[in-house]
C-alpha positions in Angstrom: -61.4 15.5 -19.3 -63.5 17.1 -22.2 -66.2 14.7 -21.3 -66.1 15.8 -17.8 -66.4 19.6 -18.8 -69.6 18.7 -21.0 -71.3 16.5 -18.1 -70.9 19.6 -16.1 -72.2 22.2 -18.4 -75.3 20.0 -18.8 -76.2 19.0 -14.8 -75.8 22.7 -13.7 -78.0 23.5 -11.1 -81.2 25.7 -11.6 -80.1 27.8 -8.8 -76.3 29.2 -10.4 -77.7 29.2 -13.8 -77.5 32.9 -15.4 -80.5 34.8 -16.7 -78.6 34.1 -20.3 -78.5 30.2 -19.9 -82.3 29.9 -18.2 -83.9 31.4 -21.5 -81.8 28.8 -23.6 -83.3 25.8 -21.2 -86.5 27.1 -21.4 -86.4 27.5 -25.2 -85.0 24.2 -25.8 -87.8 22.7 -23.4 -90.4 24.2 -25.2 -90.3 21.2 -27.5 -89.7 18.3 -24.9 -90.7 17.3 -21.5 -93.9 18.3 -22.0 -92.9 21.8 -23.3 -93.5 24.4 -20.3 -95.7 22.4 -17.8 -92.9 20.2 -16.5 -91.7 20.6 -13.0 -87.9 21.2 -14.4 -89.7 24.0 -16.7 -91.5 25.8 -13.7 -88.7 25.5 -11.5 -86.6 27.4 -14.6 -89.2 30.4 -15.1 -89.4 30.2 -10.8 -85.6 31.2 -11.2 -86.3 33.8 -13.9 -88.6 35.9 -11.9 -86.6 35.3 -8.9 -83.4 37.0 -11.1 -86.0 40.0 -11.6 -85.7 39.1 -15.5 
C-alpha cells in the first residue's frame, strides 16, 4: 500500500499538479532530461503560466 501511495505521487498528471509541486519538477529537471528543453519541462512551465504563476 505504501508503494502504491509513492507510484501515485510520482505519475501525477501535469494538469492537477499545484503551482507548489510544478516549481519542485521543474527544479529537479533542471539537472536531467535535458534540463528545461524537454517536452515534459515545457509542458510543466505551459502549466505554470496557465496557473497565472
Amino acid at each position: 500500500m505504501a508503494d502504491e501511495k509513492a507510484k501515485a505521487a510520482k505519475n501525477k498528471k501535469v494538469n492537477k499538479m499545484k503551482a507548489a509541486e510544478l516549481e519542485t519538477k521543474l527544479n529537479e529537471l533542471k539537472t536531467t532530461q535535458g534540463g528545461l528543453q524537454s517536452e515534459y519541462a515545457r509542458t510543466l512551465i505551459r502549466r505554470k503560466k496557465a496557473l497565472g504563476k
